[in-house]
MIDOSE-1310 file (N, C-alpha, C; in nm, 2 decimals, decimal comma, always signed):
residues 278
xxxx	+16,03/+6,54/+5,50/+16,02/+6,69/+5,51/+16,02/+6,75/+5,37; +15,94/+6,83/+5,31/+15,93/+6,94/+5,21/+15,85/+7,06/+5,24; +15,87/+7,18/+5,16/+15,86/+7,28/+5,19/+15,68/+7,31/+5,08; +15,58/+7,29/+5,18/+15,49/+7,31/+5,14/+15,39/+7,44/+5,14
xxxx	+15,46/+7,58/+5,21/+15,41/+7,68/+5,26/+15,53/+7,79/+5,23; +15,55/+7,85/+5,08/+15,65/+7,95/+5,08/+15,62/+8,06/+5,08; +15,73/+8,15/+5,13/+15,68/+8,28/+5,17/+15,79/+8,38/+5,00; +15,72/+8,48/+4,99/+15,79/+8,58/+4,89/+15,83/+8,71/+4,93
xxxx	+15,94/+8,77/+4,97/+15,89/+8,93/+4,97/+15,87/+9,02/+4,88; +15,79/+9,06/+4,87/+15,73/+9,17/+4,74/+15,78/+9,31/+4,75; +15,87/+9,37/+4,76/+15,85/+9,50/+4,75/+15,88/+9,59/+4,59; +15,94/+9,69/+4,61/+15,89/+9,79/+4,48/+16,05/+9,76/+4,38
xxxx	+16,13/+9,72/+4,40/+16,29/+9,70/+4,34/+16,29/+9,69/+4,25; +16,44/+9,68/+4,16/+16,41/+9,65/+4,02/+16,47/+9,48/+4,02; +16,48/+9,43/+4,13/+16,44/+9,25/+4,08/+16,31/+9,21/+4,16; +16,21/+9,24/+4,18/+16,13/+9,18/+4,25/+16,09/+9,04/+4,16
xxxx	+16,07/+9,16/+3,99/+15,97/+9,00/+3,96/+16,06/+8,87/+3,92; +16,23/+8,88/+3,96/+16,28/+8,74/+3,92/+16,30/+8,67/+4,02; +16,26/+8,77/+4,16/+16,23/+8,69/+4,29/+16,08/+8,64/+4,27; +16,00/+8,68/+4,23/+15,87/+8,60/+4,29/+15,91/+8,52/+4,16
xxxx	+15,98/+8,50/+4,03/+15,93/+8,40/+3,92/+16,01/+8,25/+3,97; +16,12/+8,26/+4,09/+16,24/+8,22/+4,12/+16,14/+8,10/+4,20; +16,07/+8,22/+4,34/+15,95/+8,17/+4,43/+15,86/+8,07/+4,36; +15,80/+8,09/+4,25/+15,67/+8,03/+4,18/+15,78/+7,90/+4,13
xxxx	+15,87/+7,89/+4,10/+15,91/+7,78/+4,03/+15,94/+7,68/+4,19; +15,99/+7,75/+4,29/+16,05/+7,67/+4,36/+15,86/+7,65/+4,44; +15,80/+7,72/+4,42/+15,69/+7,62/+4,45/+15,58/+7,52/+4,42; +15,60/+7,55/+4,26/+15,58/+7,43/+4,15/+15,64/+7,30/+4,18
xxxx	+15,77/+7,31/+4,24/+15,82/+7,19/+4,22/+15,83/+7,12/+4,36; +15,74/+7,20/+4,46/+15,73/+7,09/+4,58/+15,57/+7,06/+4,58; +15,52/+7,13/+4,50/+15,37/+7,15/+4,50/+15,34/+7,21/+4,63; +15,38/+7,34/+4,63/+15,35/+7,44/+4,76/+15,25/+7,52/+4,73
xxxx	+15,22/+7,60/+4,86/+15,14/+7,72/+4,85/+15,24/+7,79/+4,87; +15,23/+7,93/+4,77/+15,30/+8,06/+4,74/+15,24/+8,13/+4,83; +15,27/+8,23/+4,88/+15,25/+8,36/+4,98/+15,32/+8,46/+4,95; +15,25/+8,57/+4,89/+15,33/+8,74/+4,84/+15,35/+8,79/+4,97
xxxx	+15,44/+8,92/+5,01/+15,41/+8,98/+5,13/+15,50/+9,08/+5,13; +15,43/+9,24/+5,13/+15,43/+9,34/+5,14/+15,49/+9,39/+5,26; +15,63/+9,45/+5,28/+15,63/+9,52/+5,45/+15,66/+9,67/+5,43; +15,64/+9,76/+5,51/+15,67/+9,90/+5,50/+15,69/+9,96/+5,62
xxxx	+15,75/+10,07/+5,65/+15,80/+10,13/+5,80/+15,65/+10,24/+5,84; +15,56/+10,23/+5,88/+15,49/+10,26/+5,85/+15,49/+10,42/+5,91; +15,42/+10,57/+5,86/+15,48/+10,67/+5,89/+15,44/+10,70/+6,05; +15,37/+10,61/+6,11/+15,31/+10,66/+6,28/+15,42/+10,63/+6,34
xxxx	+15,56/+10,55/+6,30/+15,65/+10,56/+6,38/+15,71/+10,64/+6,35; +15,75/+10,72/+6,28/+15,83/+10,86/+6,28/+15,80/+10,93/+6,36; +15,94/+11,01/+6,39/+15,93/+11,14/+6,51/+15,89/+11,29/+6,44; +15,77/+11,30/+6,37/+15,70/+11,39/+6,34/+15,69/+11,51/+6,39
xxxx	+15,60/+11,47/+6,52/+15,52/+11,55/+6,62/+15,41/+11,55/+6,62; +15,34/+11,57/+6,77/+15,22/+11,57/+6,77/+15,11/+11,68/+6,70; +15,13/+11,74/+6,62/+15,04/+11,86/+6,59/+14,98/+11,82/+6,46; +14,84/+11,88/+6,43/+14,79/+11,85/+6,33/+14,86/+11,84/+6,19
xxxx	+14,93/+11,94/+6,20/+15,02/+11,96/+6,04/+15,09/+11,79/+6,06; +15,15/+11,72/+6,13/+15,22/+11,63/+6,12/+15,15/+11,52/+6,12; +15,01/+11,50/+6,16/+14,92/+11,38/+6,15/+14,86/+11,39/+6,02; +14,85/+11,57/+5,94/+14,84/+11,51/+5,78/+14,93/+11,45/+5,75
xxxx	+15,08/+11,47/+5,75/+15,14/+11,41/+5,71/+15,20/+11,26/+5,70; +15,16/+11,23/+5,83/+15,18/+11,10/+5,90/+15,02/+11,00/+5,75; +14,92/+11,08/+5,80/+14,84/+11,04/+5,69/+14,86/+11,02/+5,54; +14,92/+11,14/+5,52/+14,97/+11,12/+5,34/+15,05/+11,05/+5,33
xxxx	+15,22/+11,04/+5,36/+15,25/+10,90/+5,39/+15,20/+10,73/+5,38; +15,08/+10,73/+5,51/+15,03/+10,61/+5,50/+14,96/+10,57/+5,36; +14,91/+10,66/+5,31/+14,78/+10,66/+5,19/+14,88/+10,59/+5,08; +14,99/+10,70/+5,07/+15,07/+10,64/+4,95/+15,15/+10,51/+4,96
xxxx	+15,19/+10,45/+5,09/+15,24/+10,28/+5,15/+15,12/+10,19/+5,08; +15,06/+10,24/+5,12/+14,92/+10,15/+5,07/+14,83/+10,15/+4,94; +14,87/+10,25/+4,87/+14,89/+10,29/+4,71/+14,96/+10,14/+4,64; +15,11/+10,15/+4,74/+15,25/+10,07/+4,69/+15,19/+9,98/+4,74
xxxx	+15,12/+9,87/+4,82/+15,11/+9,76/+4,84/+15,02/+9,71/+4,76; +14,91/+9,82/+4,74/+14,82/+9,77/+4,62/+14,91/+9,74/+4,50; +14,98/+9,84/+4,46/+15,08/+9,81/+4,32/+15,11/+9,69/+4,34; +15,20/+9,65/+4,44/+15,28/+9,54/+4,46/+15,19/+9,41/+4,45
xxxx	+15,06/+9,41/+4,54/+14,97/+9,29/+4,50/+14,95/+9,27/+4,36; +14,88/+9,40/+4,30/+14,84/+9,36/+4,16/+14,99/+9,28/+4,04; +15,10/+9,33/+4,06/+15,22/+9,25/+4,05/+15,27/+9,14/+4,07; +15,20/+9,09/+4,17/+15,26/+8,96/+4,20/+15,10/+8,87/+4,15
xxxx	+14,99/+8,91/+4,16/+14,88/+8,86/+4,11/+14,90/+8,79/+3,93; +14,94/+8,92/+3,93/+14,99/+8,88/+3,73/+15,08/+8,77/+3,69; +15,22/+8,80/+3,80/+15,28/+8,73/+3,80/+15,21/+8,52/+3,81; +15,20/+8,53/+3,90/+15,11/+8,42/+3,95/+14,97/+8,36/+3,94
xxxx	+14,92/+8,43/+3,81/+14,79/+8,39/+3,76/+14,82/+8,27/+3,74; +14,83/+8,18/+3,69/+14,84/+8,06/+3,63/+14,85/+7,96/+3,81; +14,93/+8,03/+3,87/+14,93/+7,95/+3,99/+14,79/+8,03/+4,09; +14,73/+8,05/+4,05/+14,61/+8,16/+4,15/+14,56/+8,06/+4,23
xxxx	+14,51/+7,97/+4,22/+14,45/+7,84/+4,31/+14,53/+7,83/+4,44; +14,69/+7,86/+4,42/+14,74/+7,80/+4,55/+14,85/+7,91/+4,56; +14,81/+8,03/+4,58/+14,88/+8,18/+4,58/+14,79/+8,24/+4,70; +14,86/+8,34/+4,78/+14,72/+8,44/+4,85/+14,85/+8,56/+4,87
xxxx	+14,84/+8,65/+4,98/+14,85/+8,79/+4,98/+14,85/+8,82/+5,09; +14,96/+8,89/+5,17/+14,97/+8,97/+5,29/+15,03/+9,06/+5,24; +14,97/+9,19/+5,36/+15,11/+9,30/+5,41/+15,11/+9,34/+5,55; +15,20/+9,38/+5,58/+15,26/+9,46/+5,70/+15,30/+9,59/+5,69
xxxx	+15,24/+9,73/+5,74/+15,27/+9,83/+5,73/+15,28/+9,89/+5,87; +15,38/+9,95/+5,92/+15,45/+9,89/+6,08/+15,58/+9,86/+6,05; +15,64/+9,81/+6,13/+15,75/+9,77/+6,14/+15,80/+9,66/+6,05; +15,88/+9,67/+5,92/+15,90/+9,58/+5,79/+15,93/+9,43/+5,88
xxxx	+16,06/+9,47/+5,98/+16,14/+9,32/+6,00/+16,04/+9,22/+6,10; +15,98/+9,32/+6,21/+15,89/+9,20/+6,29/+15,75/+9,15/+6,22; +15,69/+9,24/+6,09/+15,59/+9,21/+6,01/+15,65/+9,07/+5,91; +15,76/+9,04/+5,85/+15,81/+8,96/+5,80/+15,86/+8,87/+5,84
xxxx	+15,92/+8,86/+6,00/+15,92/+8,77/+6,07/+15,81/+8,73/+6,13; +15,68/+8,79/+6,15/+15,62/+8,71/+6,17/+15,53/+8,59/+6,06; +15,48/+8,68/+5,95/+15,49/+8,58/+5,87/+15,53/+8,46/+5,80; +15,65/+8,51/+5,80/+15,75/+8,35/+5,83/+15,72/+8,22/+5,90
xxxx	+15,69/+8,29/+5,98/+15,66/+8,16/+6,10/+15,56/+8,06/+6,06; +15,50/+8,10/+5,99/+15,36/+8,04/+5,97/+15,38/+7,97/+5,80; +15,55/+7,98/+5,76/+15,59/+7,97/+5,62/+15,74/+7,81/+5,67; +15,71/+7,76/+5,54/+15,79/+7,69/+5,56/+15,94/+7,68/+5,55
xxxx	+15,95/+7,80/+5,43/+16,10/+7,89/+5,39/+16,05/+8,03/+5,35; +16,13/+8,09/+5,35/+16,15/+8,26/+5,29/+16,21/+8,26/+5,16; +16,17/+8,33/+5,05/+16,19/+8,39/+4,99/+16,26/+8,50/+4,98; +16,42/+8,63/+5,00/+16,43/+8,72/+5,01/+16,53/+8,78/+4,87
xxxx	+16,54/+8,88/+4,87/+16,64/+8,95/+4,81/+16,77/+9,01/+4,91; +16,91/+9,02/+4,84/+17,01/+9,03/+4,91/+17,01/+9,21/+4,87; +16,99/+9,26/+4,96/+17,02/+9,44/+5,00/+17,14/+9,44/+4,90; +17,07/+9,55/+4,79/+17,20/+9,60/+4,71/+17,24/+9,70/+4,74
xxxx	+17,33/+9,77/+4,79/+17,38/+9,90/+4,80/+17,37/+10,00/+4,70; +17,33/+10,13/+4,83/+17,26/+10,24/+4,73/+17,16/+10,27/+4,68; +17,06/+10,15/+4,66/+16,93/+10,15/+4,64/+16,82/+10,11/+4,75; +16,79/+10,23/+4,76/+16,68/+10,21/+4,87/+16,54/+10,17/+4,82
xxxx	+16,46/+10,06/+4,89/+16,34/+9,98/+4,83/+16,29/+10,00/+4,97; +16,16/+10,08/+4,92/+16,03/+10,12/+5,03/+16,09/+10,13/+5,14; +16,18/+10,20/+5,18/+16,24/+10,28/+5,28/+16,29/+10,15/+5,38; +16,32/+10,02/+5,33/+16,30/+9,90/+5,42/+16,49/+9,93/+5,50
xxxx	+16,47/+9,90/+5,60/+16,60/+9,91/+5,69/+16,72/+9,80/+5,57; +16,83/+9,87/+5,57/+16,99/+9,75/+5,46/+16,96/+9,61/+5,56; +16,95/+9,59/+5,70/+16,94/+9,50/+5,72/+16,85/+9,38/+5,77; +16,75/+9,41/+5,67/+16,62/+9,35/+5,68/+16,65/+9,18/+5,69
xxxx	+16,72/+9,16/+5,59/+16,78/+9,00/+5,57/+16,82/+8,93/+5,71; +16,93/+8,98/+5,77/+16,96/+8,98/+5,86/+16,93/+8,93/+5,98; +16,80/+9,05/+5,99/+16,66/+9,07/+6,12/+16,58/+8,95/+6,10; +16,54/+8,93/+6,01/+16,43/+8,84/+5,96/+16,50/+8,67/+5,97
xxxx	+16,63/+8,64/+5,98/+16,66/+8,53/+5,95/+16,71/+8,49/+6,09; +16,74/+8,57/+6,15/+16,81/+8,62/+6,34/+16,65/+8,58/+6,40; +16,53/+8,66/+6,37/+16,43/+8,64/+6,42/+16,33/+8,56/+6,43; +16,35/+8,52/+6,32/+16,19/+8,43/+6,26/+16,22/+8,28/+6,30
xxxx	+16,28/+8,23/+6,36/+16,32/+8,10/+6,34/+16,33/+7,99/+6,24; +16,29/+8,10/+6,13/+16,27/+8,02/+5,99/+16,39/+8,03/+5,87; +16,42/+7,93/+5,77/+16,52/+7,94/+5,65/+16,49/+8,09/+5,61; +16,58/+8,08/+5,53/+16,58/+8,21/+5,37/+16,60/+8,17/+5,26
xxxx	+16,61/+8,16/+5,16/+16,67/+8,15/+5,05/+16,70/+8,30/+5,01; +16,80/+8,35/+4,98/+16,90/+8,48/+4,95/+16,86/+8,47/+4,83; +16,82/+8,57/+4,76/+16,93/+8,60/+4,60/+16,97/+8,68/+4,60; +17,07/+8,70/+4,50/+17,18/+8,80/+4,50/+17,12/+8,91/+4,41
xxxx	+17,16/+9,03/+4,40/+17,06/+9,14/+4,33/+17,15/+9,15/+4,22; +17,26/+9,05/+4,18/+17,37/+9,09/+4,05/+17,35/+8,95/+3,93; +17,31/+8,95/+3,84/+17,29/+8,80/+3,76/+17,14/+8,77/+3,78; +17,10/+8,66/+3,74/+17,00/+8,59/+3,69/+16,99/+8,45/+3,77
xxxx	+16,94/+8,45/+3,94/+16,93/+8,32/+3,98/+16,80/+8,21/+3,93; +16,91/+8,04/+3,97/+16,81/+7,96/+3,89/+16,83/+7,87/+4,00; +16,71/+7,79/+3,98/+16,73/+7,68/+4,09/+16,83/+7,57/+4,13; +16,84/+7,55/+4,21/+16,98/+7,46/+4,26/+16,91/+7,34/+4,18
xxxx	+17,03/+7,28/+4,10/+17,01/+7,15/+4,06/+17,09/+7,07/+4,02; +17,24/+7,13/+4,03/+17,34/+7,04/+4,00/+17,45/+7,04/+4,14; +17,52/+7,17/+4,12/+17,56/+7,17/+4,30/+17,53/+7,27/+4,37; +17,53/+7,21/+4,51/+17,54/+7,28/+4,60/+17,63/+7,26/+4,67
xxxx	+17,67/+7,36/+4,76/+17,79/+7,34/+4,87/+17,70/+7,42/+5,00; +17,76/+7,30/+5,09/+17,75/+7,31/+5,23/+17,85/+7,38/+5,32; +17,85/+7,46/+5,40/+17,94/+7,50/+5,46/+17,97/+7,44/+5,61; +18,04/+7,33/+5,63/+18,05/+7,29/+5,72/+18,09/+7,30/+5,88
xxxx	+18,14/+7,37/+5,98/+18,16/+7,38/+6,09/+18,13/+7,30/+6,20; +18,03/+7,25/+6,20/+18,00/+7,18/+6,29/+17,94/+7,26/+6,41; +17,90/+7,34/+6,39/+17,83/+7,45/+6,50/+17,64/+7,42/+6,49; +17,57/+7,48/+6,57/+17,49/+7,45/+6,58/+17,39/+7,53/+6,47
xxxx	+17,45/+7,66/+6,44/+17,33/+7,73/+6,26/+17,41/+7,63/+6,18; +17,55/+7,60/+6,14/+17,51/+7,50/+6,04/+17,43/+7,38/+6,02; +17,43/+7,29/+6,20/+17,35/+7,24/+6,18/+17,25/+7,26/+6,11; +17,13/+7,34/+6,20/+17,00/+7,39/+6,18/+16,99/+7,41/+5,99
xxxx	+17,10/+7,49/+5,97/+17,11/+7,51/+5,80/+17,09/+7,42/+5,74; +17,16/+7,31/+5,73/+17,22/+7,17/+5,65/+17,04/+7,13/+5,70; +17,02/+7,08/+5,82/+16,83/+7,02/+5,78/+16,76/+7,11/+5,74; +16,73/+7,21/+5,71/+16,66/+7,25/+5,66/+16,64/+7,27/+5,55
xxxx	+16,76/+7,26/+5,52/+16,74/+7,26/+5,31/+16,76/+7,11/+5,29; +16,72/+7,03/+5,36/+16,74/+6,86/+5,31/+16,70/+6,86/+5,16; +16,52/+6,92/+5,18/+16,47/+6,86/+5,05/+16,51/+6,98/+4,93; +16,59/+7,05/+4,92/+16,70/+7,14/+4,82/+16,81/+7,01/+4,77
xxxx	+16,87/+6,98/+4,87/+16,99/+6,91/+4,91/+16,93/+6,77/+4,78; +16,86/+6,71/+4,83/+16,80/+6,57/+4,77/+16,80/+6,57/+4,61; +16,75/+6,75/+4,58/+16,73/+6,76/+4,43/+16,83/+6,79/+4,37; +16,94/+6,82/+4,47/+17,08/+6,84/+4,38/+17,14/+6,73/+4,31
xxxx	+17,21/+6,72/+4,20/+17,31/+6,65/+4,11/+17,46/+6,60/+4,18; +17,44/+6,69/+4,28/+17,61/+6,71/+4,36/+17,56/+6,79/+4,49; +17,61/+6,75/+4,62/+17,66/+6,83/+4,69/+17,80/+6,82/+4,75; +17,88/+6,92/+4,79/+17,99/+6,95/+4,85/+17,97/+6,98/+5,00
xxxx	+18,00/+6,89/+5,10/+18,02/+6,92/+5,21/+18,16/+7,00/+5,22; +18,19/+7,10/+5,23/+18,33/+7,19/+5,25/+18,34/+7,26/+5,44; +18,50/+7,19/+5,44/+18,56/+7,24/+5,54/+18,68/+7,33/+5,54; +18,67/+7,49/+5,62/+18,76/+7,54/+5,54/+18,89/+7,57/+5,70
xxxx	+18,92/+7,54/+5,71/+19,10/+7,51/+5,77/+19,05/+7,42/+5,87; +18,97/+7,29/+5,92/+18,90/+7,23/+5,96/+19,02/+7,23/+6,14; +18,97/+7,19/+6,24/+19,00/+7,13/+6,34/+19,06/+6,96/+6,36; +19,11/+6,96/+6,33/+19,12/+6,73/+6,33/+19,17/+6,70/+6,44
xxxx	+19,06/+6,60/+6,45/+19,08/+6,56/+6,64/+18,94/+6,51/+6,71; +18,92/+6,49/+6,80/+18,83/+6,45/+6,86/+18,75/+6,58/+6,91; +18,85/+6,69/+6,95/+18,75/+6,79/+7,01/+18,76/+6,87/+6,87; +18,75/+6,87/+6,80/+18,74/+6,94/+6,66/+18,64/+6,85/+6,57
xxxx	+18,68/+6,88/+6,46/+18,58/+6,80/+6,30/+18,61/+6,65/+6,33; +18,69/+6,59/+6,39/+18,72/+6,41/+6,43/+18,84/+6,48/+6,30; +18,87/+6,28/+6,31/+18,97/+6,22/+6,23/+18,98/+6,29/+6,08; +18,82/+6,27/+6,03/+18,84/+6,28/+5,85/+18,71/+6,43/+5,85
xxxx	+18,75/+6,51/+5,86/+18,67/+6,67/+5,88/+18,54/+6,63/+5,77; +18,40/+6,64/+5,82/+18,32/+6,64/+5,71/+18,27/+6,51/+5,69; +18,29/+6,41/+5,75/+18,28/+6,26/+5,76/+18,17/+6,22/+5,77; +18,14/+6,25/+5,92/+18,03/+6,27/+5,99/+17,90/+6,29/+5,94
xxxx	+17,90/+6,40/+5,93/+17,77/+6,46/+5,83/+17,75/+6,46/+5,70; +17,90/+6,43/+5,60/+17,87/+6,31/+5,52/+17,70/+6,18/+5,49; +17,79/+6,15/+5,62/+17,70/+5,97/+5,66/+17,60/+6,02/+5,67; +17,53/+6,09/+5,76/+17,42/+6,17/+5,80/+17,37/+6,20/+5,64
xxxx	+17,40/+6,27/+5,58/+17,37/+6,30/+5,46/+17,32/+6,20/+5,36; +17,40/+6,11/+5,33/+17,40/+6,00/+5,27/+17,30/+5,91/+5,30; +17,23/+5,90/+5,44/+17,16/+5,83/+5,48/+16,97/+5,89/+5,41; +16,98/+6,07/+5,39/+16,91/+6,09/+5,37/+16,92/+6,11/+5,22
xxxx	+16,96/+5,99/+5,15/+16,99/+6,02/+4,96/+17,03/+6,11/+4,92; +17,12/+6,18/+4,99/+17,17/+6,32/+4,91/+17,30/+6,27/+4,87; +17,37/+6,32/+4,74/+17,49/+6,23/+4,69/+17,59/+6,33/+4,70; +17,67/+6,28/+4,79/+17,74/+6,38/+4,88/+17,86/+6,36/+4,89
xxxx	+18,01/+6,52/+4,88/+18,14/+6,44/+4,84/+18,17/+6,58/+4,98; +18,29/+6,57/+4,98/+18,39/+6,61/+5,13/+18,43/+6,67/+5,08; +18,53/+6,79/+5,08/+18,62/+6,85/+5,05/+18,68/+6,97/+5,12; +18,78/+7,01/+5,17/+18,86/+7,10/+5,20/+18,96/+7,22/+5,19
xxxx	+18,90/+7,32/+5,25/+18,98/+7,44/+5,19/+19,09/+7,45/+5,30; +19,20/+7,53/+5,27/+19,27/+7,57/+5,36/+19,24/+7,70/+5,41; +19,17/+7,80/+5,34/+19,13/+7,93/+5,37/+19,24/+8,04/+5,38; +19,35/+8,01/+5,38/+19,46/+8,13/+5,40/+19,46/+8,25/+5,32
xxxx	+19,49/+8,31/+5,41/+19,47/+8,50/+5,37/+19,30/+8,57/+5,35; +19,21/+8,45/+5,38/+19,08/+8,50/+5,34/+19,00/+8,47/+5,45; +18,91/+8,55/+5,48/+18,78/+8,52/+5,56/+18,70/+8,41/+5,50; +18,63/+8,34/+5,59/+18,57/+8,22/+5,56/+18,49/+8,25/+5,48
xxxx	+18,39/+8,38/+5,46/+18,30/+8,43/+5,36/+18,39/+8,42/+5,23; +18,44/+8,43/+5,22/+18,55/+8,47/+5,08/+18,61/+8,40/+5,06; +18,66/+8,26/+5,08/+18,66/+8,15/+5,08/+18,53/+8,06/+5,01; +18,46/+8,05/+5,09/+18,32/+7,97/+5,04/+18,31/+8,07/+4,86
xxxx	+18,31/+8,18/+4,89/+18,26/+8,26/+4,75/+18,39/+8,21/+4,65; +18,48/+8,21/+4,68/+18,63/+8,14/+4,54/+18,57/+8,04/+4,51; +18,53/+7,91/+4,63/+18,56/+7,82/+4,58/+18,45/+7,77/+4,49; +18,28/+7,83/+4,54/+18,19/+7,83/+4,47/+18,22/+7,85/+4,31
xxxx	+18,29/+7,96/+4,30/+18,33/+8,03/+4,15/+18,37/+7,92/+4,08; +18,52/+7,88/+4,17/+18,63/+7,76/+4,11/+18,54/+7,66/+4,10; +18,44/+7,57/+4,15/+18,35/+7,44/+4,12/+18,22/+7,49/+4,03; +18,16/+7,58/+3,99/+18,03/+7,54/+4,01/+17,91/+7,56/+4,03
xxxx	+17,95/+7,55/+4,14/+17,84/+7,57/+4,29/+17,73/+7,69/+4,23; +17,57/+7,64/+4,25/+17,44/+7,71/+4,23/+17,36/+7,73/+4,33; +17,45/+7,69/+4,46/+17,39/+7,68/+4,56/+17,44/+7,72/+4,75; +17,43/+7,77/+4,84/+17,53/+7,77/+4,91/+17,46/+7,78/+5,03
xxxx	+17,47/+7,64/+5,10/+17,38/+7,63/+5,24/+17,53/+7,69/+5,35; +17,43/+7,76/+5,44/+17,53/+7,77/+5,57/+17,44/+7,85/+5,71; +17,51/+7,83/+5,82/+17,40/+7,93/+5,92/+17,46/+8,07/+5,94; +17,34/+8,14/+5,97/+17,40/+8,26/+6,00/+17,41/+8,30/+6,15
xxxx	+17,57/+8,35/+6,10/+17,61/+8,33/+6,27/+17,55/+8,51/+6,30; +17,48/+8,49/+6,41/+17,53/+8,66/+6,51/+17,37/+8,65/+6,60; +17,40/+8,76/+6,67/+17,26/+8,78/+6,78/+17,22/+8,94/+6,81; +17,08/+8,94/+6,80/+17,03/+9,06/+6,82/+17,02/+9,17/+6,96
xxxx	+17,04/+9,25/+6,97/+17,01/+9,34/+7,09/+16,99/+9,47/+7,07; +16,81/+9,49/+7,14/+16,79/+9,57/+7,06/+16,82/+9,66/+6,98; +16,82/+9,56/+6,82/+16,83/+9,63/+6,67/+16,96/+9,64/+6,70; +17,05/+9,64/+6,75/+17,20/+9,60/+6,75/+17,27/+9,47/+6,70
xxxx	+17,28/+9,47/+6,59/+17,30/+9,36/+6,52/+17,49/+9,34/+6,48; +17,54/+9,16/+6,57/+17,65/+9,16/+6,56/+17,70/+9,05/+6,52; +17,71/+9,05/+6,37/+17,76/+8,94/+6,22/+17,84/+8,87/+6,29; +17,88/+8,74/+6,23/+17,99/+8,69/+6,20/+18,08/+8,77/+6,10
xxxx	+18,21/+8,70/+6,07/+18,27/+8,76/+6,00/+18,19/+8,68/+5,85; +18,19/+8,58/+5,85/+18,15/+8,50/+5,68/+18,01/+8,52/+5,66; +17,94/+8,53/+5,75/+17,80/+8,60/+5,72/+17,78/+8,73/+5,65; +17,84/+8,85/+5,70/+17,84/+8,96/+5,66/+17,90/+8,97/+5,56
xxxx	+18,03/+8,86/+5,50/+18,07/+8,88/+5,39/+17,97/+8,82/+5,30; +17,88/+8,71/+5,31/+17,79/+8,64/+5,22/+17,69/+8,72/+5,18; +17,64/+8,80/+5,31/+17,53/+8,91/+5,23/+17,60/+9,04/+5,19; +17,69/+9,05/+5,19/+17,72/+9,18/+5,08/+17,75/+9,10/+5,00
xxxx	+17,85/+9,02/+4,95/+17,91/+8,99/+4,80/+17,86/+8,86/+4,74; +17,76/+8,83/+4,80/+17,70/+8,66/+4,73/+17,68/+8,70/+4,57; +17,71/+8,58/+4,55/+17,68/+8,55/+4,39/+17,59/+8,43/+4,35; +17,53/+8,38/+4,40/+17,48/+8,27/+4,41/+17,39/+8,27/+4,49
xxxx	+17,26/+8,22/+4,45/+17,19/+8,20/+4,62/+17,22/+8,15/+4,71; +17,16/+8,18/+4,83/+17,25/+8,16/+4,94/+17,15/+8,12/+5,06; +17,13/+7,98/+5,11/+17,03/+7,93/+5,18/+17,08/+7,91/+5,32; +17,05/+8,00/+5,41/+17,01/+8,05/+5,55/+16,92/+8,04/+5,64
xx	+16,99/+7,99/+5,77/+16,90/+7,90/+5,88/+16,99/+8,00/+6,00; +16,94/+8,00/+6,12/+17,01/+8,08/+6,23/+16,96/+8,00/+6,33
């Protein structure tokens, strides 16, 4: 398995370009095809009204989304001249999160930015991340909107449970996993037992790990007084860690969106990229 089809989201922010330069490296180094991709709420869903005065406006609106996607292409074009042979270009103007999830699909990971508070970018809903990772059946790779992310290459940490998104998480970032220096399988107040983590919490998928050359150590938190989000974030701080696989727990209805608790702490306060499977 490697990730030969990556996706970018492009919009207007003030980190876009160390997300797409983040994107271009991590697709250098699988020898992938890059994919830019523009989304916008587009103004025909607004509650306007039907009268002429409102379909200019519904018009003016559109003209200028599409002004911004042109910006946005010609930006990510520059960016990625040197890779132009194996780069192309979408947008969605419509609905940002089903336009991005669909794309996805047809991608082998995502590229996103983590919603910074207070700053609104192209009118996109705070919980685009969220939608798109709930929806798409596809990875993410998170970055955080605070610091300078770089590619995983020494550690990463796994977040272990034993549930079925960590599952899904942990394979999907195998070939991340493979290039790391270290990974940390971490269990934080684990179950021990048979109907729990077994005998030695983390064991298991260890071996599993190991089988697929990833050089892999165990370790356990207690977690006390902290949410499991806040936990994984110490202990990353305390080791290291450049990297932070886990699933995102919660389920949609319509646009009613209901987190885990460690999920919703990881996309507000990540510091680290943060690689996401649902």
């Amino acid at each position: 398995m490697s990730y030969r089809n990556i996706l970018v989201h492009v919009d207007s922010g003030p980190h876009v370009e160390a997300r797409v330069r983040y994107a271009l490296q991590l697709a250098d180094s699988y020898n992938a095809h890059l994919t830019g991709v523009f989304v916008a709420t587009s103004a025909y869903l607004a509650p306007l009204g039907p009268d002429a005065a409102a379909a200019e406006v519904y018009y003016s609106i559109n003209q200028d989304l599409e002004k911004d996607a042109a910006a946005a292409r010609i930006r990510f074009e520059q960016w990625t001249q040197a890779y132009r042979e194996r780069s192309s270009w979408q947008q969605h103007i419509g609905l940002p999160a089903a336009g991005l999830s669909l794309s996805a699909r047809y991608h082998d990971l995502l590229v996103l930015g983590q919603t910074e508070p207070g700053v609104p970018v192209d009118g996109l809903p705070v919980d685009l991340v969220q939608s798109v990772v709930l929806g798409s059946g596809r990875p993410a790779l998170v970055l955080p909107y605070a610091g300078e992310a770089h590619l995983a290459r020494q550690h990463a940490l796994v977040a272990w449970n034993g549930s079925r998104e960590a599952t899904r998480a942990l394979t999907d970032a195998l070939p991340l996993l493979r290039r790391s220096a270290k990974v940390t399988v971490l269990t934080i107040s684990p179950d021990i037992g048979p109907d729990g983590h077994g005998e030695q919490p983390g064991a298991d998928i260890a071996l599993y790990l190991a089988r697929h050359d990833v050089k892999v150590t165990v370790a356990q938190d207690v977690g006390i007084g902290r949410d499991i989000g806040a936990s994984l974030l110490s202990w990353s701080a305390d080791h290291g860690v450049d990297l932070i696989v886990m699933g995102l727990y919660g389920h949609s209805r319509l646009r009613e969106f209901i987190m885990g608790g460690a999920s919703r702490t990881m996309l507000n306060t990540m510091t680290v990229p943060v690689f996401m499977s649902h």
